[in-house]
N, C-alpha and C positions, 0 to 999 in steps of 0.2 A: 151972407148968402140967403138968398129967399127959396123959399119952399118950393119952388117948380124946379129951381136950379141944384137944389139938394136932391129931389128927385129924380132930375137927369143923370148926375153925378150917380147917385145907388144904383139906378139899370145898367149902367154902365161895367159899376163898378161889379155887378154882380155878370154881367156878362162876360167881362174882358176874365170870368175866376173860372167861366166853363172852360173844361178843353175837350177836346171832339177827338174819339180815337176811333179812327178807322184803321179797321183789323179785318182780317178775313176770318169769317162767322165759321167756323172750325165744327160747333155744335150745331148747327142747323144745318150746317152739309151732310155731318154725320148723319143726323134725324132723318135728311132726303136721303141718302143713301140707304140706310134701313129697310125706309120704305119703298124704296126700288125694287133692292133683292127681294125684297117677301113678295112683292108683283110677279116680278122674272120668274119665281123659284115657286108657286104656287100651281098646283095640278089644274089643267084644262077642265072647265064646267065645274070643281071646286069651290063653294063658296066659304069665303073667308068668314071664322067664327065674327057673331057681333057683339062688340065690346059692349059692357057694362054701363048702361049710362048714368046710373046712381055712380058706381065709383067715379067715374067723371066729372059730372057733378059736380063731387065731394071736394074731389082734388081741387077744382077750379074753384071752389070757395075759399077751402085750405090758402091755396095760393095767393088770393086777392087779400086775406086778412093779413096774413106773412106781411106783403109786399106794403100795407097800409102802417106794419106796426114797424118794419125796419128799414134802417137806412140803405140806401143800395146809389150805385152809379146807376146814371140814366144812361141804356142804349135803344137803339132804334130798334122798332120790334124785327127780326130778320126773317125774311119769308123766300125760301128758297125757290127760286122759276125752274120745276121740272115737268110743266105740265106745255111744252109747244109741241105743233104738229110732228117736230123730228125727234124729240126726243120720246111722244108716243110711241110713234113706228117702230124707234128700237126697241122699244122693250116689249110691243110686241112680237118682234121680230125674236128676241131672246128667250119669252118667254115659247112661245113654240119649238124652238131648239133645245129647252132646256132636257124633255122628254128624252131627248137622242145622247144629250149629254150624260145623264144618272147615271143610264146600266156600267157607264166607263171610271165615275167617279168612284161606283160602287165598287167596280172590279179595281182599284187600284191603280189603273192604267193614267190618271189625270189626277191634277190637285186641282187648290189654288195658290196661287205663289204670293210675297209679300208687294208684290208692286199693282194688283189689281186685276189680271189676269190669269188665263188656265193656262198651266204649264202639263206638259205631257212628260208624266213620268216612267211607267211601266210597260212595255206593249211585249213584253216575252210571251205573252199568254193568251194572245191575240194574234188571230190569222192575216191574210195578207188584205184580205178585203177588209174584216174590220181597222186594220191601222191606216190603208189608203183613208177611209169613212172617218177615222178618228182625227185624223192630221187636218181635213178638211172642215170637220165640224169644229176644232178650234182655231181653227187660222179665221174664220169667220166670226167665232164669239169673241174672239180677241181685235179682231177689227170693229165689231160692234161696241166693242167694248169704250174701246179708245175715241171712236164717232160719241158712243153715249159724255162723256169725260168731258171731250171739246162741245157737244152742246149746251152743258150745263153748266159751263165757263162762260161762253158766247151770249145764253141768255140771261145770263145775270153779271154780264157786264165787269167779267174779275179778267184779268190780264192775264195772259197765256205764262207766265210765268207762275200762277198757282197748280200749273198740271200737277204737277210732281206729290204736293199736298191733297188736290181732289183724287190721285189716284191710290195713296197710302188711305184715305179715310174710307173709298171702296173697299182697299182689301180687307180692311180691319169687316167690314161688311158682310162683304165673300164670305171670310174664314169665322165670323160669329155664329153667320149660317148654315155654316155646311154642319151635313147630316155626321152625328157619330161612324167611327169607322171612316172617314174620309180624309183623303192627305191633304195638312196645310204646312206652308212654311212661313216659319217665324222671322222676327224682323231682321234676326241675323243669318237668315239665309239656311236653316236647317230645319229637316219636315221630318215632321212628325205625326202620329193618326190621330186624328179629333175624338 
């Protein structure tokens, strides 16, 4: 065998050793989801603290020596698409609702449940016009919700067969975030106060 054909042979042989696993990026939905709710769930005219950019930095050094000194499978870097025209609108559509939401979350009356949504829990203590006002303020965030869900499927091209998956890694989201004192339910279905 000659040297160009031994050649051929090694890229070959090194090629046919990759294998390609396409998975659904599980942690970078997570990461977009995070940063969704902290958007939604952030007071109007509030400006978010600004991070540290030595720690940043740091980390990002940290990281590249890591990745320089160990062996690792190669994946593609995964960049979650939550930034299209519809998926802004919802959430600023949510984040202005969210105001109307608190006082209900605080009072006991709303969670959030394990599939991604507010569930309505308590309204004993609530008059006739706040529960009219409540019933409607979540029949809207839960529509928004599920709108928000299907675009971030849609623009990053995963098959409507992952709803089920992006909706369990919002709730995980939701319920990370909700404030102390506020009712979440677990993944078997019983709530309890944060």
């Amino acid at each position: 065998m000659n040297a160009k054909a031994m050649t051929i042979f090694f890229v070959l042989f090194l090629t046919a050793c990759v294998t390609v696993n396409i998975y659904f990026p599980s942690s970078a939905v997570q990461k977009a989801a995070d940063e969704i709710v902290d958007e939604i769930r952030i007071e109007r005219g509030k400006k978010q603290e600004p991070k540290d950019k030595i720690k940043q930095e740091g980390m990002l050094i940290k990281e590249s020596l890591l990745s320089l000194l160990t062996v690792s499978e190669a994946y593609a870097q995964i960049n979650i698409e939550v930034s299209t025209p519809a998926i802004r609108a919802l959430k600023d559509t949510m984040r202005g609702r969210f105001q109307y939401l608190q006082p209900f979350y605080l009072r006991g009356a709303i969670g959030e449940n394990k599939d991604g949504y507010v569930e309505i829990r308590d309204i004993a203590g609530l008059n006739l016009k706040e529960k009219s006002d409540l019933q409607n303020l979540v029949n809207q965030e839960n529509r928004d919700r599920q709108s928000l869900y299907i675009e971030i499927i849609k623009a990053n091209k995963f098959g409507n067969e992952v709803l089920p998956q992006v909706q369990k890694i919002f709730a995980n989201s939701w319920r990370d975030k909700s404030m102390a004192g506020w009712w979440i339910q677990d993944d078997n279905g019983q709530w309890r106060k944060k």
